[in-house]
C-alpha positions in Angstrom: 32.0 56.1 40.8 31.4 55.3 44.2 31.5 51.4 44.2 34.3 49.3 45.3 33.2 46.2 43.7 30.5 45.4 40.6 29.0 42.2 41.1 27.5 41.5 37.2 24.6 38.5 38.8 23.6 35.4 36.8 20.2 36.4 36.1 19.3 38.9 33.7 17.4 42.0 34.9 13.8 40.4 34.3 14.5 37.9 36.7 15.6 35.3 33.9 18.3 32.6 34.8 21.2 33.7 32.8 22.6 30.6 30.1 24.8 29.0 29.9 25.0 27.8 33.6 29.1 28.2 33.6 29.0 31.7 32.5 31.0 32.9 35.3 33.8 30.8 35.0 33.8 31.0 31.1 33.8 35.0 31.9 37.1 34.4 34.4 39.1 32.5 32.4 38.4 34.6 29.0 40.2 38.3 31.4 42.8 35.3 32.7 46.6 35.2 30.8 48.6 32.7 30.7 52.5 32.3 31.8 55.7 31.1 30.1 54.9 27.6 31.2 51.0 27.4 30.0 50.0 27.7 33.3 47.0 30.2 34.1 46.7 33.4 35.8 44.2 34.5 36.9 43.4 38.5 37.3 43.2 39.0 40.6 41.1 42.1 40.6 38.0 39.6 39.0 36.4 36.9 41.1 33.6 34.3 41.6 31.0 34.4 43.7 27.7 32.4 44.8 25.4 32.9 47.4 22.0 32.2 47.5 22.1 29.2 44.7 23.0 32.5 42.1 26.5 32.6 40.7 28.0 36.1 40.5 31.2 37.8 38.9 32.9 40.0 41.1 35.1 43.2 39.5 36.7 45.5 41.7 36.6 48.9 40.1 40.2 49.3 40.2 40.3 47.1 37.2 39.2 50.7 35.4 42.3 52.1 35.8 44.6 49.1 36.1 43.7 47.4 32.8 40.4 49.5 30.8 40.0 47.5 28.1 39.4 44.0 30.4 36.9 46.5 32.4 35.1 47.5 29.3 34.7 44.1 27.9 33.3 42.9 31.1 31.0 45.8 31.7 29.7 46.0 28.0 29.3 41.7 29.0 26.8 42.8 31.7 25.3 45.6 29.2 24.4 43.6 26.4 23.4 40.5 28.2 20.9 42.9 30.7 22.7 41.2 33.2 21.8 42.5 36.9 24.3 44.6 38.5 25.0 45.2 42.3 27.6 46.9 44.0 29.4 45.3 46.9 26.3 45.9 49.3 24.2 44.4 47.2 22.4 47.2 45.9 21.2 47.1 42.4 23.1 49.4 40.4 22.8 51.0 36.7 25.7 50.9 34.3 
């Protein structure tokens, strides 16, 4: 894979706003655990984005290796939503 990030966009891939409008932060705290003292934390190879009034989630592809099974539920997330996908230039990409 030659990425260094997947962006998974808000919008599915026949231009369709992507429901609910909190998706993105529903998705980041869903891959986040939670300490001794309740407190969250969050995986800090995932991110938010938004630019251009479009909210994004942001997965660097290290993820892969560091923890597979968060990776695959967040890819398979984009898949079966046909969610669009970008790498970190912003070019569409196929997953």
């Amino acid at each position: 894979m030659l990425y260094e990030k997947i962006l998974i966009v808000g919008q599915t891939r026949e231009g369709k706003k992507f429901r609910p409008s909190d998706w993105a932060e529903r998705l980041y705290y869903t891959v986040a655990s939670y300490g001794k003292n309740g407190r969250v934390i969050f995986n800090p190879l995932v991110n938010l984005n938004q630019e251009d009034n479009s909210k994004s989630f942001v997965i660097n592809v290290e993820l892969q290796n560091k923890d597979p099974m968060i990776y695959d539920f967040l890819i398979d997330f984009a898949i079966s939503n046909e969610l669009e996908t970008r790498d970190q230039n912003h070019n569409l990409i196929q997953l």
